[in-house]
N, C-alpha and C positions, 0 to 999 in steps of 0.2 A: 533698485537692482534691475536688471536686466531679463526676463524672463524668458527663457524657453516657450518655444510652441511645437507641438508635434510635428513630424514631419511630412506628413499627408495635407498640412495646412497650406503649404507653401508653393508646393512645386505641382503637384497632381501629374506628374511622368511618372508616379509608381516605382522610385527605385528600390529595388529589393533590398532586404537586410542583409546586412556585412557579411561575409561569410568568418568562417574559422570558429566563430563563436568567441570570439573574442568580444571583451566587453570595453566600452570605451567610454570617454565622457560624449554626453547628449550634443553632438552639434547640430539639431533640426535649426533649421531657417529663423532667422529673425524675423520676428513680425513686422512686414512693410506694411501700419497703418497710418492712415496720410495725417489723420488729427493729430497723431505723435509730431508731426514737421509741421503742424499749423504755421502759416508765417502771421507776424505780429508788429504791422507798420507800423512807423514813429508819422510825427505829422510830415506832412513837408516842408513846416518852417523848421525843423530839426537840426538847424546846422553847427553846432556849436562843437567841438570838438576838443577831447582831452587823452593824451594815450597816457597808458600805464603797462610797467612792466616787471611782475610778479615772480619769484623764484619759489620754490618750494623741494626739499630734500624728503622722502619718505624713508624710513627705516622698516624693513619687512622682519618679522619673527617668524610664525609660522604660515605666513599666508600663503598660497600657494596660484591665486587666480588677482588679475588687475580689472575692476569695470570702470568705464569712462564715459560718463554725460556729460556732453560738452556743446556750447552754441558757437564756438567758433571751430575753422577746421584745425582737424587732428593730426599730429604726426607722431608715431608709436614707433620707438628704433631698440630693438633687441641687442643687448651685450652681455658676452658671457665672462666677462673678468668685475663687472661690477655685481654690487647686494642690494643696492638703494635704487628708491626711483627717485630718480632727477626731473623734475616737471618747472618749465618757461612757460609764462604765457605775456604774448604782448599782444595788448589789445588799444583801444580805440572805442571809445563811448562818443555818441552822438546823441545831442540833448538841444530842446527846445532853450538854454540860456545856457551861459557860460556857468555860472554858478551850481546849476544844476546835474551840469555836464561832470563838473570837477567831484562833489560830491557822488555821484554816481561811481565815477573813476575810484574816487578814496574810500568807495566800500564794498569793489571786486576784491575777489579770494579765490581761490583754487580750496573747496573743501574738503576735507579729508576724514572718511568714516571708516570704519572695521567691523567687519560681521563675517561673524566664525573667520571661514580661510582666506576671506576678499578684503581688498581693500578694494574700496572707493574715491575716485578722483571725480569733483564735480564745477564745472565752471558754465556758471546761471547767467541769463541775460536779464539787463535790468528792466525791469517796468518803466514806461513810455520813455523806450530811448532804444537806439541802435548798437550792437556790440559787433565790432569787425578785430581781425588778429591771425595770432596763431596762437596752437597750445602743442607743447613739441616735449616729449618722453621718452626721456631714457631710460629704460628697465631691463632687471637679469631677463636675459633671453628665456631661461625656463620656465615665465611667467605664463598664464591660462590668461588671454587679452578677451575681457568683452565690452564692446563697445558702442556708444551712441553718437552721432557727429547730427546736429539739429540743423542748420541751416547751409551746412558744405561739403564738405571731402575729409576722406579717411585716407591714410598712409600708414601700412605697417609692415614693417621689414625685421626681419633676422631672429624670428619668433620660433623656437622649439615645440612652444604648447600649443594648446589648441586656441582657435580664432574665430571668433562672434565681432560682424560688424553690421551696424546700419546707419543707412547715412541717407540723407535727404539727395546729394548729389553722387560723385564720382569716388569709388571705393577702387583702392590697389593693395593688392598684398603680395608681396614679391619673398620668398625663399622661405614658404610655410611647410614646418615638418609633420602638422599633429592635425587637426581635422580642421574643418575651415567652414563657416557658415558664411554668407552675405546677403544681407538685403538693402536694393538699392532703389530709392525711389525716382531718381529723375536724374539716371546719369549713366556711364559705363563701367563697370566693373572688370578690373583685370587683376587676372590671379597666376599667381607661379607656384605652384607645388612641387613637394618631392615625388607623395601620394607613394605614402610607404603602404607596405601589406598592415589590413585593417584599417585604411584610416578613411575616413570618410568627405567628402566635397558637395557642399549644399549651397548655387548661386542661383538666386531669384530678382530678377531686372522687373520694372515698371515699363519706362519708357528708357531704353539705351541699350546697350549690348553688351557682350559676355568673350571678350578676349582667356581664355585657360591655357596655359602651356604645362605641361608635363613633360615627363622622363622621355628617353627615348623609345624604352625599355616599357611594357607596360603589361602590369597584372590588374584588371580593369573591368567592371560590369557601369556602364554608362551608357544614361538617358536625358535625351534634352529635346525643346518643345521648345520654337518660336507660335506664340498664338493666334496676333493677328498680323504684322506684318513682318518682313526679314528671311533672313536665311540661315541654316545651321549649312557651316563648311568647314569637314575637317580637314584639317592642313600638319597630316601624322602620318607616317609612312607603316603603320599596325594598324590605321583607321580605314574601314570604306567610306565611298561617297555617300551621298544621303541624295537621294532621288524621291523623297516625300516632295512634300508641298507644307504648305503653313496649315498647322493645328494637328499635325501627326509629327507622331515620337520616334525619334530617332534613337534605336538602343543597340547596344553591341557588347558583347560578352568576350573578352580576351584575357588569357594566361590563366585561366580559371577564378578571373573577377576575384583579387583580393580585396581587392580598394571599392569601395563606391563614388560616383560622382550622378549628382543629379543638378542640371543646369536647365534655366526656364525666362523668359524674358516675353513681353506683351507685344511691344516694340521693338526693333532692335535686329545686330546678327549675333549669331552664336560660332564663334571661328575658337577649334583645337588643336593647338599647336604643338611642338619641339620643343620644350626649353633653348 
């Protein structure tokens, strides 16, 4: 499963607690630890290659939250007329012999666990061999999405709950209603929120930058921190400029800060935009 970390673990811009007193679920930051993304070469005579391409139907009862381990990249699409998750994965196994290769191939799965209200979706890479593809989800939109993308990219769209991702590369999350963590080790993260009252916004960058767009409209306590190189530029007509320098926090308090947002990147820019 995916664990929580506190939220002082991740960003260190000090964003304050939510206001209203309103209680939510925990979205602190994912833990960007880089041995979680360890990469794991095949030799270079590796060249054998067999694709396969997997279906899988979930049936939900009471579950109420999706997590996803995955070595290839993700793609998570919210829909609110269906009940099932729908989960493709086409991949691509790369093996030191054809025989091996094929084997390998004939014993990917997409597995499928249940604990309490989560279900779990997990697609493993094999031992000395290469796994390339997609893995691509169709789920009721009022799912709780938390997720791990091991060696790529994260895509998730049309999600009502809340959203936990980390990803070794480039994470998007486009039309999030319900709180939004990310942690991204070596790529860009770009996020579209509604950032209703109460909800919270937690993006923490390694090396890449931090695209956010929000409302026009904005009830807002936000803080972000480029560390060592880049620039925060807000590009919001409720925002002021940012006249710091690198390793100071840029914080601003509007409409009586319903929402929190705390954004932090090592490398990278940090630009807040319009929807």
């Amino acid at each position: 499963m995916i664990e929580p970390i506190e939220s002082s673990e991740g960003t260190g811009v000090g964003a304050p607690e939510r206001c209203g007193g309103r209680e939510r679920r925990s979205s602190a930051l994912v833990a960007l630890i880089a041995c979680a993304f360890a990469p794991t070469a095949c030799s270079e005579a590796a060249q054998h290659k067999v694709e396969r391409t997997l279906t899988s139907t979930v049936t939900l009862t009471l579950e109420d939250t999706l997590a996803v381990d995955a070595w290839v990249p993700l793609t998570v699409g919210g829909e609110r007329r269906i009940d099932e998750i729908y989960a493709t994965l086409r991949a691509t196994v790369t093996a030191s012999t054809s025989t091996r290769a094929e084997a390998l191939a004939a014993a990917l799965e997409i597995r499928v666990e249940r604990r309490d209200r989560t279900v779990l979706l997990t697609v493993s890479k094999p031992e000395q061999a290469s796994l390339e593809g997609t893995f691509a989800l169709r789920v009721p939109a009022d799912l709780h999405v938390e997720a791990i993308e091991r060696t790529g990219t994260i895509d998730v769209s049309g999600m009502d709950g809340d959203i936990r991702a980390s990803s070794r590369s480039h994470v998007r999350i486009a039309g999030a209603k319900g709180d939004v963590a990310v942690g991204d080790y070596a790529g860009d993260a770009i996020v579209d929120v509604e950032l209703e009252p109460g909800s919270r916004v937690d993006v923490a960058v390694e090396n890449g930058s931090i695209d956010l767009a929000v409302p026009a409209s904005l009830s807002v306590d936000l803080a972000a921190l480029v560390k060592t190189n880049g620039r925060i530029a807000p590009n919001h007509p409720q925002l002021p400029p940012f006249f710091g320098s690198v390793g100071q926090i840029y914080h601003v308090m509007i409409g009586g800060g319903l929402s929190v947002v705390a954004l932090q990147t090592s490398i990278g820019n940090i630009v807040i935009r319009t929807r």
